[in-house]
C-alpha positions in Angstrom: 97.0 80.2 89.0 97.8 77.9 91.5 101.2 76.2 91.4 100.1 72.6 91.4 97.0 70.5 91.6 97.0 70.2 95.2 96.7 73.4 96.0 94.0 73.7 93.9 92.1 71.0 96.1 92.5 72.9 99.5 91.2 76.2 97.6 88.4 74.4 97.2 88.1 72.7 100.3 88.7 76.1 102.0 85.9 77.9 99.6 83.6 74.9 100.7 84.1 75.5 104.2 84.0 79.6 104.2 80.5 79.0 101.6 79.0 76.4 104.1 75.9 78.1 105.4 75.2 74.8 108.0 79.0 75.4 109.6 79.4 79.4 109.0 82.7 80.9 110.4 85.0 78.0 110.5 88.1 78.1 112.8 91.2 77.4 111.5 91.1 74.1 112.8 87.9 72.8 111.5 89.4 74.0 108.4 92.2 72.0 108.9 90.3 68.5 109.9 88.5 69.1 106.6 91.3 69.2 104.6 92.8 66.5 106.5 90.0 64.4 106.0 89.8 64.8 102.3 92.6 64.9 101.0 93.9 61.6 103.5 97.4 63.5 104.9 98.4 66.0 107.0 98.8 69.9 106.7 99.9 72.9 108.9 98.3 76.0 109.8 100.8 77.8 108.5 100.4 76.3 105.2 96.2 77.2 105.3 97.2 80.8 105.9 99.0 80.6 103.1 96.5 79.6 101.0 94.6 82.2 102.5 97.4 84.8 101.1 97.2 82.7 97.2 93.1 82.6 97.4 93.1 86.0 98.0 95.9 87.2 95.3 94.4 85.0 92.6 90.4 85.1 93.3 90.5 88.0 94.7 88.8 86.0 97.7 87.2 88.5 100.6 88.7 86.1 103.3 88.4 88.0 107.1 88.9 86.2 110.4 85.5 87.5 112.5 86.5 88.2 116.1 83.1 87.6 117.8 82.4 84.8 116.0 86.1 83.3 116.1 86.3 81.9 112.5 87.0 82.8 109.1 84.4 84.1 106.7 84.3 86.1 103.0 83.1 89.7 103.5 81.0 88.7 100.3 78.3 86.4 101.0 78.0 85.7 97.5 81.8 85.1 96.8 83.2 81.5 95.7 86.5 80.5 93.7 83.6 78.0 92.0 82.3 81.2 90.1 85.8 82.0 89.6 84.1 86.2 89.4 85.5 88.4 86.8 85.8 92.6 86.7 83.7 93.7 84.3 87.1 94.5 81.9 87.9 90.8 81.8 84.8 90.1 80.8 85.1 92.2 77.9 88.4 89.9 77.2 86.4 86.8 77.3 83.6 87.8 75.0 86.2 89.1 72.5 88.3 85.8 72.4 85.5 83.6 72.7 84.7 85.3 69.5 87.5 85.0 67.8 87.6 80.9 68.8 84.8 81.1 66.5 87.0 80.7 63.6 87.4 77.4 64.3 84.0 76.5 65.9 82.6 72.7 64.9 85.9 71.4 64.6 87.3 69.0 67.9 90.1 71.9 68.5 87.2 74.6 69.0 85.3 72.1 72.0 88.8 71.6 73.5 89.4 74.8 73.7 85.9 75.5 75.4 85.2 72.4 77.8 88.9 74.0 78.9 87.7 77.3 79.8 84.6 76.0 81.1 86.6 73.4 83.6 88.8 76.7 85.1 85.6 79.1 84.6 82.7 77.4 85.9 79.6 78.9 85.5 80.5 81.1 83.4 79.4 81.6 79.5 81.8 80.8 77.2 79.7 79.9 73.6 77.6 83.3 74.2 75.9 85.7 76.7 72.8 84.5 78.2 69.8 85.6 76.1 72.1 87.6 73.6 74.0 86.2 70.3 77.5 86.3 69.7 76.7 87.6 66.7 74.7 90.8 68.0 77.5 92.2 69.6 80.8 91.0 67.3 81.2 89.6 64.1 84.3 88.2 62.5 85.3 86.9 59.1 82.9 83.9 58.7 84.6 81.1 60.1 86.2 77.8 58.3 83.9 75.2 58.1 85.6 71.4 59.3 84.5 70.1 56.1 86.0 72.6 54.2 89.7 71.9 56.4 89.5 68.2 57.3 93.0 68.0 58.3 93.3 70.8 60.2 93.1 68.9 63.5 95.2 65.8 62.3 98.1 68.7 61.7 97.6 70.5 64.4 98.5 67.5 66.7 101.4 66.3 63.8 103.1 69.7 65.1 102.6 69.3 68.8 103.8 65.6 68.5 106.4 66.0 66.1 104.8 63.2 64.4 105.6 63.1 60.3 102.8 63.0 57.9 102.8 61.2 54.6 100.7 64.0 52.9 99.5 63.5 48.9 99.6 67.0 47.5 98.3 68.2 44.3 99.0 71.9 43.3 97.0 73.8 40.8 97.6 71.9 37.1 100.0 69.6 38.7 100.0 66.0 39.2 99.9 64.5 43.1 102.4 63.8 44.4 103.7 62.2 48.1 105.6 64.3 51.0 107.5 62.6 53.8 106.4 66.0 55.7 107.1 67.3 58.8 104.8 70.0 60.0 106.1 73.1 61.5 103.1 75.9 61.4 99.4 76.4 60.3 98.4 79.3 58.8 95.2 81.2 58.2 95.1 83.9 55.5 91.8 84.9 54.0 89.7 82.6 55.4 91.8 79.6 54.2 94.4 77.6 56.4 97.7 76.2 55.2 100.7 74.1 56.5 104.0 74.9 56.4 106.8 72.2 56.5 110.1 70.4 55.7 109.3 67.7 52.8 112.0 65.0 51.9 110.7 65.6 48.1 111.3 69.4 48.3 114.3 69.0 50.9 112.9 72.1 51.9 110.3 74.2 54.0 107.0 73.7 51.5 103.4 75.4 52.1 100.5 73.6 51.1 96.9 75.1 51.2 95.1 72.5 53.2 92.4 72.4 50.4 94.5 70.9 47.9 95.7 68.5 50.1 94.3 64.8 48.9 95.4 62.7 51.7 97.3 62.2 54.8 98.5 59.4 56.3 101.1 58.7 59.7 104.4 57.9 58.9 107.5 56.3 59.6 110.0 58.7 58.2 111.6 60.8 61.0 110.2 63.7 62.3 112.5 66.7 60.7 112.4 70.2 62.8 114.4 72.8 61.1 116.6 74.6 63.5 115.8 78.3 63.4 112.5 78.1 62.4 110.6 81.4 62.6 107.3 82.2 61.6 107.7 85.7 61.8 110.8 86.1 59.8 109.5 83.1 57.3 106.9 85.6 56.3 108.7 88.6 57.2 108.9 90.3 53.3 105.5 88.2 51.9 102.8 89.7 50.6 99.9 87.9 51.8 100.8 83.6 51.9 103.6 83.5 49.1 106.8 82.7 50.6 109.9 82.7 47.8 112.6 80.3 48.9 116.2 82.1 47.6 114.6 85.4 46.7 115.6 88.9 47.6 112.3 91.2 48.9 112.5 94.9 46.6 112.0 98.5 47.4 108.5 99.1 46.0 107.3 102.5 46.0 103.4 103.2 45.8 102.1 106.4 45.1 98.2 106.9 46.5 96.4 109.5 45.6 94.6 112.3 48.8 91.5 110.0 48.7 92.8 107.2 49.1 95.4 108.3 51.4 93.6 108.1 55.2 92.7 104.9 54.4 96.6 102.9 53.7 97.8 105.4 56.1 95.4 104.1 58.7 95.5 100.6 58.2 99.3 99.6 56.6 99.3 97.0 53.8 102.2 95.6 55.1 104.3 96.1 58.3 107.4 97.2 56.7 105.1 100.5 55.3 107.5 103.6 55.4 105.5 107.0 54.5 108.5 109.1 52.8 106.2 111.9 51.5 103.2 113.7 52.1 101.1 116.6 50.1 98.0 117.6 49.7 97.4 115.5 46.2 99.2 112.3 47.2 101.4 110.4 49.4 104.1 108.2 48.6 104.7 105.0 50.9 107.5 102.6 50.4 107.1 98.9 51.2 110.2 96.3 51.6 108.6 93.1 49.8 108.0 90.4 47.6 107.1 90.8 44.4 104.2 88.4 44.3 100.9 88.1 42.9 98.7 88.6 45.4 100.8 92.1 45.6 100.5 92.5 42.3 96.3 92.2 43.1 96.0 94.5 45.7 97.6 97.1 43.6 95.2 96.3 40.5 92.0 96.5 43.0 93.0 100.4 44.2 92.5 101.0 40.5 93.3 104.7 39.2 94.1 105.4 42.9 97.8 104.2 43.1 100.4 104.2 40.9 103.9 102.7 40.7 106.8 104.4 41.0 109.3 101.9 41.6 110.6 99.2 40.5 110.6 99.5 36.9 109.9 95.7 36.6 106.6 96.2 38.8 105.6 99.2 36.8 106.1 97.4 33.8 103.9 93.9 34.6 100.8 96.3 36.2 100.9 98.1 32.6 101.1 95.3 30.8 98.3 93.7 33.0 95.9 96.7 32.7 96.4 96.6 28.6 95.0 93.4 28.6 92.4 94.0 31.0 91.5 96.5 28.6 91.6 95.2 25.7 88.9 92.5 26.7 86.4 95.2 26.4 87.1 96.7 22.8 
């Protein structure tokens, strides 16, 4: 991309003169009057050619110096930096992450994001391809709707800014109460988005699932950023969203039976998966985690294909759990 935004405006002064059909083949010259003239100071031909060399190693831009005609030209007829033309692969690229953006369409992040594209990619479709649905080609998780994450945006600038939020929580069977809270990440897991933290209540990094937030408000505590912050190794044992302050992750073994094997094999439950045996009635994979309850889900949901073959405390609540499932339907 170009390196500031005046080299941007003799791109596109020198695109405007090479696509002028009234003045074809400018000379050098003309093309530096023009510039001149626009842009109200002076430039050297040395610099132009040097644009030439940048237009041509960031567009892409056809630019040949015809000898009869004694001027410059694009071999294309059809080229302009104002299409800003794409190979057919990063097309592809476009359409995939234009789809993805959909996860936060309708909010005022989502028509940043896309009046952005559109200002470096003009002409070009960004919301979908002409006559053809996003949705006929790709489909993602259904997206977030803004009413359903009101803060998200507020949050999203609150982490940019390093601005502190006074932010009235209320977890599941608790009472509300108010953070001094200083956010560091946001999170989206399942189709719903949470925060993650330092609160002068907690003294601590805290996550709170945007939906159970009651209210937000700016505040005049200081801004708190927690040296060493890292999302990756905040989550790095979790199990889904859980995050256990002070807790050690465990060695937990799963046993999956041939059926179900391809299919954990092929796509990991968790990145620390290790595969330490394989025959041709089961496999045994060992994970390096939390012992959470949305770990504790995912096992219930393979049903009789897995069992637990360590740790003993594991094996113990996922028996104990399955008793009183049963027992339900006596």
């Amino acid at each position: 991309m170009p390196k500031n935004k005046s080299a941007l405006l003799r791109y596109r002064i020198i695109d405007g003169c090479l696509t002028n059909s009234m003045h074809p083949y400018p000379s050098l010259e003309a093309i530096q009057k023009k510039i001149e003239q626009q842009l109200d100071k002076s430039i050297s031909s040395s610099m132009i050619n040097k644009d030439f060399a940048a237009m041509k190693d960031i567009y892409g831009a056809p630019i040949a110096y015809h000898k009869t005609k004694a001027g410059y030209y694009y071999t294309d007829p059809n080229f302009s930096i104002q299409e800003f033309p794409l190979t057919e692969a990063e097309r592809e690229a476009l359409d995939f992450s234009t789809a993805l953006l959909q996860q936060i369409r309708g909010t005022k992040i989502f028509q940043q994001f896309e009046n952005a594209i559109n200002k470096v990619i003009e002409g070009y479709r960004i919301s979908k391809i002409i006559g053809v649905s996003q949705r006929q080609f790709l489909q993602v998780e259904e997206p977030v709707r803004p009413q359903d994450s009101p803060y998200l945006e507020q949050l999203l600038q609150s982490i940019i800014h390093q601005q502190p939020l006074a932010i009235t929580y209320q977890g599941y069977g608790r009472e509300p109460k108010l953070h001094q809270f200083s956010a560091h990440l946001l999170k989206e897991y399942r189709n719903c988005w949470y925060v993650v933290g330092y609160s002068d209540r907690g003294k601590n990094l805290l996550m709170f699932a945007l939906d159970r937030i009651k209210d937000i408000a700016n505040s005049d505590s200081e801004y708190i950023k927690v040296d060493g912050f890292d999302p990756d190794e905040f989550f790095k044992y979790s199990f889904g969203i859980t995050q256990i302050h002070e807790a050690k992750p465990e060695k937990v073994v799963l046993q999956f039976t041939a059926f179900q094997a391809p299919f954990v094999l092929n796509q990991p439950l968790h990145h620390s998966q290790k595969l330490l045996k394989q025959n041709a009635d089961f496999v045994e994979i060992e994970y390096h985690v939390y012992i959470t309850t949305e770990l504790i889900m995912t096992i219930l949901s393979y049903g009789k294909e897995v069992k637990v073959i360590q740790p003993q405390t594991l094996k113990d609540r996922i028996k104990a759990t399955v008793q009183e499932m049963a027992a339900q339907y006596k």
